[in-house]
C-alpha positions in Angstrom: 171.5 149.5 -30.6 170.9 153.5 -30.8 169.6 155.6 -28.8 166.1 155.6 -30.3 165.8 151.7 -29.0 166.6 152.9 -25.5 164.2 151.0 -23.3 162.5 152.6 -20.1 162.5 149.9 -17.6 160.7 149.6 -14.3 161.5 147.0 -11.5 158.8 146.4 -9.2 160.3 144.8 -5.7 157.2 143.9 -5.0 156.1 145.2 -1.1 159.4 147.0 -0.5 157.8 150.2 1.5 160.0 152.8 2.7 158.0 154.7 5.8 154.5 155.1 6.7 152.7 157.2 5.1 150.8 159.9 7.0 147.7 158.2 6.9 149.2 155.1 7.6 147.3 155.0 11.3 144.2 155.1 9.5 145.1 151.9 8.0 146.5 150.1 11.2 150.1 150.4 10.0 151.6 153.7 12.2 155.6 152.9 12.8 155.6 150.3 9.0 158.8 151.2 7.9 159.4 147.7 5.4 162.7 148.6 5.0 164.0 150.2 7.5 162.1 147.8 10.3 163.5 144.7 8.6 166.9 145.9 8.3 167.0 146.6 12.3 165.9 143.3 12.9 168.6 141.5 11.3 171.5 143.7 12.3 171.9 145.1 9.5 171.5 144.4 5.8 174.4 144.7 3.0 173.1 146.0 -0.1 176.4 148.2 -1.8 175.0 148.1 -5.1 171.8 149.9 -4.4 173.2 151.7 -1.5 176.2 153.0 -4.2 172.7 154.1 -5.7 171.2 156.2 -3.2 169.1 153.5 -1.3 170.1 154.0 2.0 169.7 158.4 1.4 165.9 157.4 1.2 165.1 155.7 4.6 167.5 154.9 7.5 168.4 151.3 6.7 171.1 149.8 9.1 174.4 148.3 7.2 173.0 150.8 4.1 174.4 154.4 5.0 173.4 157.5 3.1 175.8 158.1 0.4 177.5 161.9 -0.3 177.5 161.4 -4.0 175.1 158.7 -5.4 175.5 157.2 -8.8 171.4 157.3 -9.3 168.7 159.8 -8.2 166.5 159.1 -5.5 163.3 160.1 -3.6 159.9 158.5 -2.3 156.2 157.7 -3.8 153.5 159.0 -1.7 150.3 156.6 -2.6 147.8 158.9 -4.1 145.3 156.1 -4.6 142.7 154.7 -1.6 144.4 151.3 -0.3 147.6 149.4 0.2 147.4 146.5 -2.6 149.1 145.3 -5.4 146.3 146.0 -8.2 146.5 149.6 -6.8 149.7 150.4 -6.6 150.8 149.0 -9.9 147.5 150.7 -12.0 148.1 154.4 -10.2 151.8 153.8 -11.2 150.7 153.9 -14.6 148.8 156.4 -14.1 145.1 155.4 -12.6 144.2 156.7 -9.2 141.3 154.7 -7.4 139.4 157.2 -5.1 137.9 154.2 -3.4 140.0 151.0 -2.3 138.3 147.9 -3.8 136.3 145.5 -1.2 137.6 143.4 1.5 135.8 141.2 3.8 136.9 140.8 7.0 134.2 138.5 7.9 134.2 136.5 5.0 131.9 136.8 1.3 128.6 137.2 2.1 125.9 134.4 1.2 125.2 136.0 -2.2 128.8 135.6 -3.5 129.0 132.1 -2.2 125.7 131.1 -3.6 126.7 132.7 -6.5 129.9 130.5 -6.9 128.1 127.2 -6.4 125.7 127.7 -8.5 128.0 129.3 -11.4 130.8 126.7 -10.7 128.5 123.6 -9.8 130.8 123.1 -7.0 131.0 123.4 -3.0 133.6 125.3 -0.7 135.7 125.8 2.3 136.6 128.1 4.4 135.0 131.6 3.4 137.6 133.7 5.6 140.5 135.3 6.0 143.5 133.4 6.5 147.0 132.4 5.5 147.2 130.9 2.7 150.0 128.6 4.2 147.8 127.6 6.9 144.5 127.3 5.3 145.5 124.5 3.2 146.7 122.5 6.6 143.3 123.1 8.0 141.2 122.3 5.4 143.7 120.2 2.8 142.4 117.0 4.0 138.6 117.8 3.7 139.4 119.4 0.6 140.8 116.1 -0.6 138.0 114.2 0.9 135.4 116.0 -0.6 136.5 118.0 -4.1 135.1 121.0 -3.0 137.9 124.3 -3.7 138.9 126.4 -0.6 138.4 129.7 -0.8 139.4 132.3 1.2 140.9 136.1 1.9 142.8 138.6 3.6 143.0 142.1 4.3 143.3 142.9 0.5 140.9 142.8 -2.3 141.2 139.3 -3.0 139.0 136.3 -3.9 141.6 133.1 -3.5 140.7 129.3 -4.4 142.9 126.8 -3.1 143.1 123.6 -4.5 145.2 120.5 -4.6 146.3 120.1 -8.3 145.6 115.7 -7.6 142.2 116.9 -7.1 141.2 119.7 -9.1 143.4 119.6 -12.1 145.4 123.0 -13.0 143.7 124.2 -15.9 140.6 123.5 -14.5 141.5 125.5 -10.9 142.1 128.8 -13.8 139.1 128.2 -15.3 137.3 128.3 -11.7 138.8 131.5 -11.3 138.0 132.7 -14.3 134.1 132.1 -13.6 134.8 133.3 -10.2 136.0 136.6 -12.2 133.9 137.3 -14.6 130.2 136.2 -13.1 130.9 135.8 -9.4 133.4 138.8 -8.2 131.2 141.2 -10.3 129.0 144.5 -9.6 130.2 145.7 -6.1 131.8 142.5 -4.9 134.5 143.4 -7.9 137.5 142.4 -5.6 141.1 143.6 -7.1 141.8 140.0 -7.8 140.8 136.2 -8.0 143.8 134.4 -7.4 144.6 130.5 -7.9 146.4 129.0 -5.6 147.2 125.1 -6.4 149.2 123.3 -3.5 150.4 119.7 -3.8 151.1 117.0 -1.0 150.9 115.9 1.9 154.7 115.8 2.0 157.1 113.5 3.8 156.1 115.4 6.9 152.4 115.7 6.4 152.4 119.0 5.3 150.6 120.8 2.0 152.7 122.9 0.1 151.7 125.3 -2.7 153.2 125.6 -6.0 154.3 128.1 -8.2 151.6 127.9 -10.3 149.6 130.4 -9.3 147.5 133.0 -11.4 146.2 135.7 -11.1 142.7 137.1 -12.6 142.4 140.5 -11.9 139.4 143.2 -12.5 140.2 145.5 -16.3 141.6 148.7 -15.4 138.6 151.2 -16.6 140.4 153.7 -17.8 143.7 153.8 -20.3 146.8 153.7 -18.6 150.6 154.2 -19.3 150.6 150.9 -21.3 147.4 151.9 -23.5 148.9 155.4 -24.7 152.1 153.4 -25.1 150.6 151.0 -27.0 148.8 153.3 -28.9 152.0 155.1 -30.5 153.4 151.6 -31.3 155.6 150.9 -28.5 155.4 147.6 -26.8 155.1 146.6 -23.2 157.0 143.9 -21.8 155.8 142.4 -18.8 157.7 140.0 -16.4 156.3 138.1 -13.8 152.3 139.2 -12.5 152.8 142.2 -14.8 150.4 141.0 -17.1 147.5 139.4 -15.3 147.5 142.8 -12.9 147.1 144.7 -16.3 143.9 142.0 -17.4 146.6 142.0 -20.2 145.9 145.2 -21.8 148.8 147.0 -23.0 151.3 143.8 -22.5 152.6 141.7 -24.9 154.1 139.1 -22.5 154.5 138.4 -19.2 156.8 135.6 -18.0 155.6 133.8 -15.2 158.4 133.8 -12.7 159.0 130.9 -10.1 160.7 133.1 -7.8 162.7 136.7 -7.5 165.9 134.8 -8.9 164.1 133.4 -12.2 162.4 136.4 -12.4 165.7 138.6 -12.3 166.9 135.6 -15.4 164.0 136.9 -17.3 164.3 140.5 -16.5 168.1 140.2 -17.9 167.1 137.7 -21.2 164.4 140.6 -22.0 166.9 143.7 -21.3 169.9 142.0 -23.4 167.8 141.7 -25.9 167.4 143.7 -29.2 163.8 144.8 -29.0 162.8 148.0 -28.0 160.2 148.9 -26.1 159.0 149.6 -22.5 160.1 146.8 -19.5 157.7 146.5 -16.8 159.1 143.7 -14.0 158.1 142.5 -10.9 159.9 140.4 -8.3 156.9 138.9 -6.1 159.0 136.8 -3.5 159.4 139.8 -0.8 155.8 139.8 -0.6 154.2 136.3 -1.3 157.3 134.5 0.6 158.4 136.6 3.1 156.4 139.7 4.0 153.0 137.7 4.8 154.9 135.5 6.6 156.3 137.6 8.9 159.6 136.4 7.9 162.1 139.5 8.2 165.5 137.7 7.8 164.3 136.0 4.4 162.8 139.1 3.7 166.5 140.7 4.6 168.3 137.8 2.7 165.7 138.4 -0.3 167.2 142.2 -0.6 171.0 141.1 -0.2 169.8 138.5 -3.5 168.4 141.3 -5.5 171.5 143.7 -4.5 173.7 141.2 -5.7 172.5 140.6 -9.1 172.4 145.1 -9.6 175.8 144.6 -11.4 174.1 142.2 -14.0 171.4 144.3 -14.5 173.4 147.7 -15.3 175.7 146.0 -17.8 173.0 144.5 -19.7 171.6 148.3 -20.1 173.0 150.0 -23.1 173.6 153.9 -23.2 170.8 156.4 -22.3 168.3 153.2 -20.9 166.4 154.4 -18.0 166.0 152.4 -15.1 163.6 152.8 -12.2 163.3 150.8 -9.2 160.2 151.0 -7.2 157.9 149.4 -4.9 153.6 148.8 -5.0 153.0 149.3 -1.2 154.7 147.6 1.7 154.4 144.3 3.7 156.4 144.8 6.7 157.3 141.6 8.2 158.2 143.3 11.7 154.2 144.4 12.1 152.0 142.2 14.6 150.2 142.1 11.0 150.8 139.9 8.2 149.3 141.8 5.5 150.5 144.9 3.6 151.2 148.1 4.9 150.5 151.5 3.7 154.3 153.0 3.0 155.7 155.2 1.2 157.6 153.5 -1.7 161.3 154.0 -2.9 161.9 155.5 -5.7 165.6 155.3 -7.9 166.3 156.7 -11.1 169.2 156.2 -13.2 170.0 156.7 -16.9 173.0 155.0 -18.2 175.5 157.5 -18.6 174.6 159.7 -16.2 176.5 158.4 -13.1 175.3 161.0 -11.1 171.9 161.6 -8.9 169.5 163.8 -7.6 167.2 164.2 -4.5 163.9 163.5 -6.7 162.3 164.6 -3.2 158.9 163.2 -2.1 156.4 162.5 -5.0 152.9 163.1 -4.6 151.8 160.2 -6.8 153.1 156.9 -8.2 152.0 158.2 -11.0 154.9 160.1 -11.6 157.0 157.0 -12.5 154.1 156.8 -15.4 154.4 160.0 -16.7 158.4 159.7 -17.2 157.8 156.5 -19.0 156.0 158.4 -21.6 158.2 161.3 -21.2 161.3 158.6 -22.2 159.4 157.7 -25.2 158.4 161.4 -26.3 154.6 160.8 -25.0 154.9 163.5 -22.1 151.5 164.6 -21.1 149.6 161.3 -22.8 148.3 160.5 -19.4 148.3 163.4 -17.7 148.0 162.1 -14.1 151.9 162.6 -12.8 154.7 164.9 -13.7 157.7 163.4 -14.8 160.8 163.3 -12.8 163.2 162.5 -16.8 164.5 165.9 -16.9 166.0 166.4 -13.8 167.4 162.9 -13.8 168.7 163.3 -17.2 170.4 166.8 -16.0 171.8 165.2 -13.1 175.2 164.9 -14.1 175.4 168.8 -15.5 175.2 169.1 -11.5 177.2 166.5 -10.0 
């Protein structure tokens, strides 16, 4: 492969925040520190392959010491967008800032969304408020059984989430609830971020409901191009893995993998980097958030990171010469916070090309955006976007400096 079918590739660990921001108070998350928070309440984390990368020179992370010399450049995202949520932090790193967050409802939808949804679905509901997805489905599974009728529900993000036993409401006919639920319900200025399925199965031999791994997400068109557009628009192809796609409404992305977990996601990551199409990589791992992070559960979220570390190795020998790799996050979820929802963080940020086995302090970004514009840099599109500067230069000059 030559060096014109170099890929760009971005990994998403999906919630991995590095530090509030300084707004983060604003948001109820002052002290959020994903990683370093979840590190300290372990013991200590081991993660030598990212640490050998400059992880632990980003954010004080116990069992991951600052390195003199790292073998990748390094730095943090400062969240230039309004919120802390996964269609926002993935859409401004390609390059499209939201100056308002999308809507939440703490108290639940209001009677016009609901009536809305009966009448547009022909169905009832449950619920109508936030909650954990885990436990919602215990409270309500067995009326929801009982009675057909979806559960819907949300949280602190912009989400609109239908529950449903897959015995009861068939899977393709839970998407194609959401999909009404997207496109005439969740409309106008009740336009949440996303309408999320979320089938669950059961009750299991302990009398419990359990979801599946089939959920989808239905999320609101960006309204502007992005990274993937301008890419797409020169001819270079997007490949997404895992929620890549449905973030995206599938504009700009070719494919998108649905991934059963971070370790089947990281199998498709490595089937779509060893292979011999070029093009642009766009990954994310989801398990860190959906798993662990919401569920307050720091030492899976701690075990989650030694997983990922451990598979780095794979990763950087499926890379051929002068592929870029970034690592990143899309907001954090701090399982350490009295809160289970995300929190606004800073996000890491490591760059490395293979073949330069050197790094630089990339310093604190102002924008996630900036992981955008080097994407297009990489594939000679600088300035296509316009929204971020591109870091490619100096991590491409690194090793002139080492």
């Amino acid at each position: 492969m030559s060096r014109e079918q170099a890929r760009a590739i971005v990994l998403v660990l999906d919630s991995v925040g590095a530090g509030a921001l300084p707004d983060a108070a604003e948001y109820g998350d002052a002290g959020a520190n994903t990683l370093g928070n979840t590190a300290r309440a372990v013991g200590g984390i081991s993660m030598p392959n990212l640490g050998a990368m400059g992880l632990g020179n980003i954010t004080g992370i116990e069992g991951v010491p600052p390195v003199e010399r790292p073998r990748a450049s390094w730095g943090r995202n400062a969240e230039a967008s309004a919120g802390k949520d996964t269609t926002t932090g993935h859409w401004e790193m390609m390059g499209l800032k939201l100056e308002q967050p999308f809507p939440t409802y703490p108290e639940g939808f209001p009677a016009e969304v609901m009536d809305a949804f009966t009448r547009e679905t022909g169905l009832g509901w449950l619920g109508n408020h936030p909650a954990s997805g885990t436990v919602i489905i215990q409270e309500l599974g067995d009326e929801h059984v009982a009675t057909g009728a979806p559960i819907v529900y949300t949280s602190a993000d912009s989400v609109f989430q239908i529950a449903a036993h897959e015995d009861v409401l068939p899977i393709e006919r839970l998407y194609e609830i959401c999909r009404v639920a997207r496109e005439r319900v969740c409309v106008g200025e009740h336009a949440v971020g996303r309408v999320i399925a979320r089938p669950f199965v059961g009750p299991d031999g302990s009398g419990a409901y359990v979801r599946t791994h089939r959920r989808r997400d239905f999320a609101v068109a960006p309204f502007e191009p992005t990274v993937l557009d301008r890419l797409s628009e020169a001819g270079i192809v997007s490949y997404g893995i895992g929620k890549i796609g449905e973030i995206f409404a599938w504009q700009g992305i070719c494919e998108s993998p649905h991934s059963e977990n971070n370790m089947h996601g990281f199998d498709n990551l490595l089937a779509r980097v060893r292979g011999d199409e070029p093009g642009f990589v766009f990954a994310n791992l989801v398990d860190f958030d959906m798993i662990w992070g919401h569920r307050n559960d720091a030492e899976g979220y701690a075990r989650g990171l030694e997983e990922v570390d451990a598979r780095m190795p794979e990763l950087l020998d499926a890379m051929i010469e002068g592929d870029l790799l970034i690592i990143t996050a899309d907001h954090g979820c701090d399982p350490t916070m009295p809160s289970t929802d995300h929190s606004r963080e800073y996000t890491p940020l490591i760059a490395y090309v293979k073949g330069v086995d050197a790094g630089i302090d990339l310093g604190v970004r102002e924008t996630f955006s900036d992981i955008g514009e080097t994407v297009l840099d990489f594939y000679g599109r600088a300035g296509a976007c316009g929204r971020g500067t591109s870091f490619l230069g100096e991590v491409t000059r690194a090793g002139e400096r080492a």
